[in-house]
N, C-alpha and C positions, 0 to 999 in steps of 0.2 A: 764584881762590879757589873750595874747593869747599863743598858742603853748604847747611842754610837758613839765608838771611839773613832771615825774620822770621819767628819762634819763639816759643812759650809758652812763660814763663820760669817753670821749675820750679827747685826747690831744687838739683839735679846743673847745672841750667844757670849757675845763681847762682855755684857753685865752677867753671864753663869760663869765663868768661868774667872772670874775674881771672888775669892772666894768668901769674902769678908761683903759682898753685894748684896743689895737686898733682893735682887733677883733669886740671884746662888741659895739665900737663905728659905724662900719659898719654895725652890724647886726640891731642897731637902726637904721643906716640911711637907710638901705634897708625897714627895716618895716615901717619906716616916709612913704617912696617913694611909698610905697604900701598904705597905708594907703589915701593918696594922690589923687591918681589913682579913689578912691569910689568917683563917683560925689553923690553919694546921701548923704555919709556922711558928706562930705567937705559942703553941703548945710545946711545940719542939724546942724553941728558946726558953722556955721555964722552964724545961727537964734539963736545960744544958747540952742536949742535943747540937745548935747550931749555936756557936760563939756569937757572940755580942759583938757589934761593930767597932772596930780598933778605935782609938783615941793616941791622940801623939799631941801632949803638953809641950812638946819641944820645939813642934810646927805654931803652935798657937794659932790652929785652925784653918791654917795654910797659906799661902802667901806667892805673890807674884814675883817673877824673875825677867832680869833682863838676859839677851843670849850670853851676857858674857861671866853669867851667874851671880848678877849685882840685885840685890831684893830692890823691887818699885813700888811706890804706893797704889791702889785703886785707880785712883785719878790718872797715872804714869799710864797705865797701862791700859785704860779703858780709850786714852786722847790717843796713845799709839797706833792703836787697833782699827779707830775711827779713821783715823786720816788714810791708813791704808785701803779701808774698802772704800774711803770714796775718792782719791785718787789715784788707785791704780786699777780701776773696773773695766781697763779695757787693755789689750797689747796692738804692735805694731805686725799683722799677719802679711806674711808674704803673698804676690800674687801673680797670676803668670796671663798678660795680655796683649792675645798678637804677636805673642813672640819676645815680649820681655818682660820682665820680674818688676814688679815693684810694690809696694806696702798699703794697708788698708789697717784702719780700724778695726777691732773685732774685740767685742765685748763680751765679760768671761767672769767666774767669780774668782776675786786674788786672794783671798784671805781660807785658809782650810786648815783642819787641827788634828791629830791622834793623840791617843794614849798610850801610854807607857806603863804597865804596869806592873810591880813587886812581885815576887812570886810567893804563894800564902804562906807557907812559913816562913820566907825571910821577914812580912810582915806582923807576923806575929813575936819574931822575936825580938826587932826591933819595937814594939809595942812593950815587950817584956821588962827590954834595955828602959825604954823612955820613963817606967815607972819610978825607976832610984832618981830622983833629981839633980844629983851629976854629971848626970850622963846626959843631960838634956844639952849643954851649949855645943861637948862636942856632934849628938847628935845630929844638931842643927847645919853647923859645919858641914858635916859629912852630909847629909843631903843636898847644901848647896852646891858641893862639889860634882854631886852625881850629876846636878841639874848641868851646871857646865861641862861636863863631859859628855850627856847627851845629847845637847846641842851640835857639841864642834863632829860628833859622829855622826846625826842626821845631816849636817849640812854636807859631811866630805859624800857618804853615798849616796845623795839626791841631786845635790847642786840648787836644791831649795832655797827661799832665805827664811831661815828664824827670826821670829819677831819676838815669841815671847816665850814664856813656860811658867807653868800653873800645876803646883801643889796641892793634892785634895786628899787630906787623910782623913776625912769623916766618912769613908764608905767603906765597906768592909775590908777590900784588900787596898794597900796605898798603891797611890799610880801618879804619875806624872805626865802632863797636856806637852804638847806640843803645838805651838800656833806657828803656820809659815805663810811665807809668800810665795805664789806660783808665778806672779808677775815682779819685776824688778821697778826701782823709782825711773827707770829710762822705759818704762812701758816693755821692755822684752820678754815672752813667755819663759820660763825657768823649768818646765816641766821635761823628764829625762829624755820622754817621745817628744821632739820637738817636732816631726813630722806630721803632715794632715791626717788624721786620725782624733781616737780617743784620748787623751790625756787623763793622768791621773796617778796615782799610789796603786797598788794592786796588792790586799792588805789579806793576812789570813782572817783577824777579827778574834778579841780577848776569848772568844770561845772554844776557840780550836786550839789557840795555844794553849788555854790550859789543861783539853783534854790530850792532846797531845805530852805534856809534862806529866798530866797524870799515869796514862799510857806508859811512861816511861819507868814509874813506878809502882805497875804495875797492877793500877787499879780501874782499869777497864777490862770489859770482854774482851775477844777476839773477833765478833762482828763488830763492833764499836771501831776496835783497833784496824780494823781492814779499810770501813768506811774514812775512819780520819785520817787513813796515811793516803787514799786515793785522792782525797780531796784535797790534804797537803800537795800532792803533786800535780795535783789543776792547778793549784793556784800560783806555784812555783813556775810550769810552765806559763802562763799569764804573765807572770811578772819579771819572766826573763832571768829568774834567779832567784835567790833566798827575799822572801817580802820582808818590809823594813819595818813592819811590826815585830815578826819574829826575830829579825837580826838585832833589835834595837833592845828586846825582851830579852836576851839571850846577851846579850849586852852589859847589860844592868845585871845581872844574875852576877855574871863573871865579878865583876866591880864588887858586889856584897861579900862574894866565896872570898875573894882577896885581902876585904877589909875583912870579915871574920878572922880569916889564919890568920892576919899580918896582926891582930889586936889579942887573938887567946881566947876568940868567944863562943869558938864549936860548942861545948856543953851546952849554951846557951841555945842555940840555935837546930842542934840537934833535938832535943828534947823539943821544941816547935816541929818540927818536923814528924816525930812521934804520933805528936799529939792532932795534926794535921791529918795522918794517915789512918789513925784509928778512927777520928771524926768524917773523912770523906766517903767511905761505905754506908754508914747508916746517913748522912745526907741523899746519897746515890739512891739508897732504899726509899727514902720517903719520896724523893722526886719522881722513884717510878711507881711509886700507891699513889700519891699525888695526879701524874701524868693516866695509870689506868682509870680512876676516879675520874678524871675530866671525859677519858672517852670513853667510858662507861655510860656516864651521862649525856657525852653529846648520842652517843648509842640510842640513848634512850630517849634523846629529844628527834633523835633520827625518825623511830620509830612511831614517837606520837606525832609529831610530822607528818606521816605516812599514812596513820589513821585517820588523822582531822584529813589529809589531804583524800582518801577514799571515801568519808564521809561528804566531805564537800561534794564529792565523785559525785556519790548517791543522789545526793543533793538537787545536783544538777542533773541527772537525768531524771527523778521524780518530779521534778519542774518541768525539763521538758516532754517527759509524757501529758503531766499535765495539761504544757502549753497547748499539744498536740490533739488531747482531748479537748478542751475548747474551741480550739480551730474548728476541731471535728463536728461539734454540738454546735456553733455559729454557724457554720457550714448546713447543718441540716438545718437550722432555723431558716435559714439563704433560702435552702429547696423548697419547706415547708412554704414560705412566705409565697416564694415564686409560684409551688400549687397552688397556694389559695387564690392568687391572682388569676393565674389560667384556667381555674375552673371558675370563678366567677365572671370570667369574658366567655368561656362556654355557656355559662348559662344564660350571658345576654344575648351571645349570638343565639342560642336555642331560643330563646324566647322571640327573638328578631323573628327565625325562621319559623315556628308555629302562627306567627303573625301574619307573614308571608303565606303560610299554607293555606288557615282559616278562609284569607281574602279571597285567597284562589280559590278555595273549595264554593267557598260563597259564589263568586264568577263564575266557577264551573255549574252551579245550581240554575244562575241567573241566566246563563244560557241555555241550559237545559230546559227551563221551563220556557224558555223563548220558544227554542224550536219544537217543543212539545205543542204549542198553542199553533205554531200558523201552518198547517196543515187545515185544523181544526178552521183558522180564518178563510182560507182555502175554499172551503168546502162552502162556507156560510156566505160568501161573496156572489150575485147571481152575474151570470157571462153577458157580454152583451150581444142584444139580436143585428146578426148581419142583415144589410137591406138587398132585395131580391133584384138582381140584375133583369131585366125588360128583354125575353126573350126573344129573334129576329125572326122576320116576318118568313112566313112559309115557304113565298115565292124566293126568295132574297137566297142569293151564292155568292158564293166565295169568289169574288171576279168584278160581281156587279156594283155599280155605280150605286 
């Protein structure tokens, strides 16, 4: 079985988990469709490699239960489920203020679900039983029996409340839902930590169990086996003890081995198991050509990744030389431009000052020939005659009158 087996149970979950819903029936037909899609498994199933998905005539495609193992209709069970998540969405949390305790609100999801699931031969022998159609009413029985017996056992070691339980034998191995309440109809939280922290289930998860039961029989490695028992013991310590998926699993087993002996149906059931053991290697096989195959390819998406990603490289630096080179050639047109303007003010200023020089030299001429000429005027100009002062008379001194 794939996907999660302990889930918030929201209202689309409400409608999958009856199994006769038209929800339930899409979400089969999506997983058929996918399931489909694997050419390798579609291959595998037409050699008889991987069995065919069980069928139980006896279930009539499965059916809802009340906890006290009474079957309910669709309707029964869908109105059940609703009223819980919508009124019991919140608990009464404790609170400590100033020095006294008192209660608040605190809003939380009430409604959560696991699965329970058969262990593969026992569903396959029960598949086997269900074929003879006598054996279908007592079948019937006997499973609602188990349904109630799982109930009164999740409720003693949770202190959960069950609300419902949901039969789904169209998937490859049968399992049984568990739907509970975390909150009570008094608003109280019910979860085992009732202390401020994390709340919750602390679940190993249908994967580890079953390699764990495989493990037991012997069909894993020894790194396989080291890895699943470390982790089994994480999870154990988390959960303060054995997780109630495994206890509940382990459970149910018990209850099949019992009704086997007490009925005479070992042959029956042995032979599934057989047949179980010689099929889980070559699935093992194909999941790990399967699983190299994918990272082969993501390998190799890694790698053209890596290429397009150094091409781009390239990309981007031949761009930016480019850029760099036109900066460069802009740049020199800059300069270019710039000369041509400062040599064309040079040659105004030159031409200014040749202008300036001409005038001058012209001046310097026009003076020159200036002072050239008046010497020349000089000379051609006649002096004037001074008049002859009246010499004093013979007798006449310096004294006299």
């Amino acid at each position: 079985m794939k996907g999660h087996t302990n889930i918030k149970v929201t209202k689309r979950t409400i409608r999958h988990l009856d199994p006769h819903n038209l929800q339930h029936k899409l979400d089969r037909a999506k997983a058929r469709a996918a399931q489909a899609r694997e050419k390798l498994e579609k291959e595998a199933r037409a050699l008889g490699i991987v069995p065919d998905p069980l069928k139980y005539a006896c279930l009539e495609g499965g059916f809802c239960c009340a906890p006290d193992g009474r079957i309910i209709s669709g309707e029964e069970h869908q109105k059940t489920l609703d009223a819980i998540l919508e009124k019991r969405s919140w608990y009464l949390g404790e609170t400590l203020s100033h020095g006294k305790y008192g209660t608040r609100k605190r809003e939380t999801e009430p409604l959560h679900n696991i699965a329970v699931l058969f262990r593969p031969h026992h569903s396959m022998g029960l598949a086997a039983l269900d074929k003879v159609p006598k054996n279908r009413p007592i079948l019937k029985r006997l499973m609602v029996s188990f349904v109630r017996r799982l109930a009164q056992e999740f409720a003693a070691k949770t202190n959960l409340e069950v609300v419902s339980l949901e039969i789904h034998p169209e998937e490859n191995e049968l399992h049984i839902h568990i739907s509970y309440a975390s909150v009570s109809a008094e608003h109280h939280l019910l979860w085992p930590r009732g202390h401020v922290g994390r709340h919750g289930l602390r679940l190993l998860g249908p994967t580890l169990i079953s390699t764990l039961w495989q493990i037991k029989h012997g069909l894993r490695t020894e790194k396989e086996t080291k890895l699943a028992e470390k982790i089994f013991a994480e999870r154990c310590r988390q959960a303060d003890g054995e997780p109630i998926d495994w206890h509940l699993t382990d459970y149910l087993e018990k209850l099949m081995e019992f009704t086997i002996e007490h009925n005479g149906l070992r042959s029956v059931f042995e032979r599934a198991l057989e047949r179980y053991l010689a099929d889980v290697p070559m699935r093992i096989a194909e999941r790990a050509d399967k699983a190299q195959l994918i990272k082969d390819n993501a390998e190799a998406k890694k790698r053209a990744a890596r290429a397009e990603e150094q091409n781009a490289l390239g990309i981007r630096e031949a761009e930016a030389a480019k850029k760099k080179s036109m900066e460069a050639e802009a740049k020199n047109a800059s300069l270019q431009a710039q000369l041509g303007i400062m040599k064309k003010n040079f040659l105004k200023l030159a031409e200014i000052a040749n202008i300036h020089v001409t005038d001058l030299s012209k001046e310097k001429r026009t003076l020159e020939s200036q002072v050239a000429r008046k010497p020349e005027q000089q000379e051609s100009t006649p002096k004037p005659v001074e008049a002859e002062k009246p010499s004093p008379p013979s007798s006449w001194a310096p004294g006299m009158g």
